[in-house]
N, C-alpha and C positions, 0 to 999 in steps of 0.2 A: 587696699582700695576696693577689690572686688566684694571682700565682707562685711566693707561699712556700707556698698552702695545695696547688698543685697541684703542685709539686716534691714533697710528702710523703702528695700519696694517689696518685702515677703511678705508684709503686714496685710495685704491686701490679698491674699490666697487662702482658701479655707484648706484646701487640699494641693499635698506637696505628692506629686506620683512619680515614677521609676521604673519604665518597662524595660529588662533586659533579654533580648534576643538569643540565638544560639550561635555558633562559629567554634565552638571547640577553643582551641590556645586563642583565636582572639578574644574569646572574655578576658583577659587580662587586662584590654582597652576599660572595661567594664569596672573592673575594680580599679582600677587608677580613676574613671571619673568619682565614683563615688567617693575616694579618699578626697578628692578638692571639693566635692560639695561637704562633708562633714569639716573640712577644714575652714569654711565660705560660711561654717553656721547654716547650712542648709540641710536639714532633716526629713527625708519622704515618711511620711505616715500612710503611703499608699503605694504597694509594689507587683510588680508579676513578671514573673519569669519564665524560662524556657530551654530545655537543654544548660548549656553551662549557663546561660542566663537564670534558669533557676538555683542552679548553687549558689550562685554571688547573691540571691534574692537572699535565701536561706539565712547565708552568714550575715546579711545585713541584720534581717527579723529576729534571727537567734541570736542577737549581743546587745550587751548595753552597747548606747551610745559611740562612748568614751574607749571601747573593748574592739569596734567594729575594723577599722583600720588594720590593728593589728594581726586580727583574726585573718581577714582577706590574704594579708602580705604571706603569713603562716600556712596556707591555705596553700597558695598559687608555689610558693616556693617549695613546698613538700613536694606538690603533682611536679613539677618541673625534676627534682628531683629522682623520684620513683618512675617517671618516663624516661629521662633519661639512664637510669638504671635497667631498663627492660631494653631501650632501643635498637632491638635488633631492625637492621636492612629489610628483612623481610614481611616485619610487621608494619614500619613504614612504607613500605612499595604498595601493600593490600591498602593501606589509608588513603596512599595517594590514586591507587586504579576507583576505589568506591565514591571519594569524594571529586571525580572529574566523570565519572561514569565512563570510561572509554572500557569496552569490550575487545582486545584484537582479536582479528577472526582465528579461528580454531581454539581459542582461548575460553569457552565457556562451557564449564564444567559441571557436573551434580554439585560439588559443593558450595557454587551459589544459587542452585535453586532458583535459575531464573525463568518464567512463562515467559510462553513467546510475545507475550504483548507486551513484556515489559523491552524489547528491543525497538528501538528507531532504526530508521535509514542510515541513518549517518553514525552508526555505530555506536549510540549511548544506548543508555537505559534506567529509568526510574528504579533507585537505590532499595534492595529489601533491608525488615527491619533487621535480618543477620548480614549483611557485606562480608562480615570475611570472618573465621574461626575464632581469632583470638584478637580481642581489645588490645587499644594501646597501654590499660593499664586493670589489671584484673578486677571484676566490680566489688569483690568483697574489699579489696586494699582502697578504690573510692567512697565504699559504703561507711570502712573506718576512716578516714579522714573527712569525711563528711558530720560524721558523727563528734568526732574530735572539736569541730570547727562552729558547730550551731548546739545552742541550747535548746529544746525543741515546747520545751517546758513553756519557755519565752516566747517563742513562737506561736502556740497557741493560746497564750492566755490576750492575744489580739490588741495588743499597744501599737501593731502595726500592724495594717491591714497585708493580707499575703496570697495571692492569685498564683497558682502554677499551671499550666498546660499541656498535655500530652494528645494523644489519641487513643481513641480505644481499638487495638488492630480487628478485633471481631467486626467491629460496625462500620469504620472506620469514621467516629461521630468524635470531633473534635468536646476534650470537656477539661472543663477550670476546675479545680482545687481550690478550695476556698476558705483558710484558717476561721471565715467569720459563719462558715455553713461543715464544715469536716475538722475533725483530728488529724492534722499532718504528721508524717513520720518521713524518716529517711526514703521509704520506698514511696511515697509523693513527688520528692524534690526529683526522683533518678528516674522517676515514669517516661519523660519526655527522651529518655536516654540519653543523659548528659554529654559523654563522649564517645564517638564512631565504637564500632563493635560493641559498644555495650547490648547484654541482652536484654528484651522487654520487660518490665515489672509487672509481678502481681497484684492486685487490688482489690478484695473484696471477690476473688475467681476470676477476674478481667483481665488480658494482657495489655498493659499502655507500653506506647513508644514512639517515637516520632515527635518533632514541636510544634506547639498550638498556643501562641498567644500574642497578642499584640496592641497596641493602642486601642483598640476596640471594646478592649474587655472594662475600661473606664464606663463604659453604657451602659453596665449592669450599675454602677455606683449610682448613689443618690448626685441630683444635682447640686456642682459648687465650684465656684469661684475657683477650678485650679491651675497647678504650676505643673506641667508633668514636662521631665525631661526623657526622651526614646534614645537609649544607646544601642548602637550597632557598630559589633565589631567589623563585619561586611554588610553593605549595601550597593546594588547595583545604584548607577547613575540616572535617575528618573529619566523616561524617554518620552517622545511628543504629546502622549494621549495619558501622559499625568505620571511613571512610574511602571516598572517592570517588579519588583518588589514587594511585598505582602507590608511594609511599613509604608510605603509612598501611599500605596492603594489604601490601605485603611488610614492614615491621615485626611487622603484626600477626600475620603467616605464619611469619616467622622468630623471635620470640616461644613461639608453639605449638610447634614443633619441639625448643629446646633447652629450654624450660621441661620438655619429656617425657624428654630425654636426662637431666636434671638429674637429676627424678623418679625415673628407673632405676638412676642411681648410688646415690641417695640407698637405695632400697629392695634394693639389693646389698649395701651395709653391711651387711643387717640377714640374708643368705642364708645358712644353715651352713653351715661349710667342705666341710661333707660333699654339697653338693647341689651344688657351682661346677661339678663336671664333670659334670656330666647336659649334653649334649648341646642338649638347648631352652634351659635355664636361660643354658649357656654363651649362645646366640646373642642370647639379649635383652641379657644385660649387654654383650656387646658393641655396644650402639646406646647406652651409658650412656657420658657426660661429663660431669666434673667442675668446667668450664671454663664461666663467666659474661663475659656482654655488659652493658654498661651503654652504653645509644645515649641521645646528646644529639640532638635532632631539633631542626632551628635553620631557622623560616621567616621569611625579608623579610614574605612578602606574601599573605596568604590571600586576599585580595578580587580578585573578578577582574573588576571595576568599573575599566574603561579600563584594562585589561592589556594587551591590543594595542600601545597606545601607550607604557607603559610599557617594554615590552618592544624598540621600538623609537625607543627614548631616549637617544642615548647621547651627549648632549651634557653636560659636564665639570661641570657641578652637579649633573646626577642621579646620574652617576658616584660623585663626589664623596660624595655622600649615601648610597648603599647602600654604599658603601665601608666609611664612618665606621658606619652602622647594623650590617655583620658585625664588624667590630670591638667594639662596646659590645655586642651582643649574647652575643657567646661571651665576653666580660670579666666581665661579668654571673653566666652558666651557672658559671664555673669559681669563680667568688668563692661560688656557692648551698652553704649548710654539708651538704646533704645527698647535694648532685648525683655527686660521686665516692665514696660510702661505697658498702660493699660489699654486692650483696644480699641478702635473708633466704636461707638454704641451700637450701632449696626451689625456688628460681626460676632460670632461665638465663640470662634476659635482663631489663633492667628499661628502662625508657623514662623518659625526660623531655623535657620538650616547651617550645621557646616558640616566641610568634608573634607576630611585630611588637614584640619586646622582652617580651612579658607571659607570664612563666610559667604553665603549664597543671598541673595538680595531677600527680605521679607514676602511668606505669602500669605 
């Protein structure tokens, strides 16, 4: 049901997009949605990624079609694997002090290198791009599986557009990879430092690390008619003034912008022929698009109640379970009778939402 109804409202998107976030083991949420949208007949021809979000990006752009499923499942079951083969206690306990930031007092050391600004009151502290000596999985043994898992050949010969995101720790100026503007290679996809401990990548002398991308990076495309689905393995739960989250906030950003391009087209209709060439008149219509977004926004996990350890789970049940959970979630979304209908003329963008499988009203 879900792929006959969504074979016959696709037709109407020029652009199929696929932003994948970071979380560490909840990417696997990540790749379970994607296996139900290639299962649904649904194909991104426009992706970007981010930390483990860019791996799952990678292996999508690096495979045929028909190849991509499998490659993911081989993928995630290796790393689940090879972590579990490493998982000593101690490299887990450093995963879970870096990703909750607690510092106990007398507990900070030279070996994290941390300034004093990087401590709060309340005992956290903004994460450097080293947290703790040793990865949960050495980056030459991700770099080979990495390598294993994407054709890079395919990836750059741009049958799918491909955005990745990192930082550059020198400037600290957020910057896109761009398959349709750079040559990607493995140390592209691992810039944004795919999983905790990994160390920065080099680029061209530059050191990248940290994640930088999100629904936003759609604004650099040309304008068109698209379908973009935001998977997030974590997202906090939007609070009164729109969202705490860098996905809430840039929907709700990217939202305001073409809902006003919309608005100007709409209000050009209505301009007499006789005033299109007034010089002001010209320049506003040209910020007018006629071209809507409908974003599915697909969260695992709002709670962020033992998300540390969550996050550094990646033993073959939990796997296993956000796998199956993006799967039924986006099966769900595309079976909803309303989720791919077109917006009222008015609007640019329309949002739908779920989280933890339970749909959120439309915004």
């Amino acid at each position: 049901m879900a792929r006959a109804r969504s074979e016959k409202s696709l037709a109407r998107f020029d652009r199929i997009a696929l932003v994948l976030s970071g979380g560490a083991a909840l990417g696997a949420y990540q790749a379970g949605a994607y296996a139900a949208l290639e299962n649904c007949g649904v194909r991104p021809n426009w992706i970007a990624g981010t930390a483990i979000g860019a791996v799952n990006a990678a292996i999508i752009a690096g495979n045929l079609p028909h190849e991509r499923i499998f490659r993911l499942r081989q993928f995630w079951q290796e790393l689940s694997r090879r972590v579990a083969a490493r998982g000593e206690r101690g490299a887990t306990r450093r995963l879970v002090d870096w990703l909750t930031g607690v510092v106990p007092q007398g507990r900070v050391t030279a070996n994290r290198r941390l300034a004093p600004s990087r401590l709060a009151p309340n005992g956290r502290f903004t994460p450097p791009a080293l947290p703790f000596e040793r990865p949960i999985i050495p980056p030459g043994e991700l770099r080979e599986l990495l390598q294993g898992s994407v054709d890079f050949g395919r990836v750059n010969s741009g049958s799918v557009r491909l955005v990745l995101g990192a930082v550059n720790l020198a400037t600290g100026a957020e910057t896109y990879f761009d398959n349709d503007r750079h040559i990607l290679t493995p140390e592209h996809v691992l810039a944004s430092t795919a999983l905790p401990g990994m160390p920065p990548a080099m680029i061209d002398n530059q050191l990248y690390g940290g994640s930088a991308v999100s629904v936003a990076a759609l604004d650099d495309a040309r304008p068109a008619d698209t379908l973009c689905f935001v998977i997030d393995g974590y997202d906090p739960v939007p609070g009164r003034s729109g969202g705490v989250s860098r996905s809430a906030r840039e929907i709700a950003a990217l939202r305001r912008n073409h809902d006003l391009r919309r608005m100007i087209a709409l209000l050009g209709e209505r301009v007499p022929p006789g005033l299109r060439g007034d010089a002001d008149i010209k320049k506003c219509l040209g910020e007018a698009s006629s071209a809507t977004m409908t974003i599915l926004h697909l969260v695992h996990d709002g709670n962020a109640d033992d998300l540390a350890d969550k996050m550094a789970d990646f033993s073959s049940e939990a796997v296993l379970g956000r796998w199956q959970a993006g799967e039924t979630d986006v099966a769900t979304g595309l079976a909803h009778p309303l989720w791919l209908a077109p917006p009222p003329r008015r609007l640019g963008v329309v949002v739908h939402e779920m989280r933890g499988g339970v749909a959120a009203p439309p915004r």
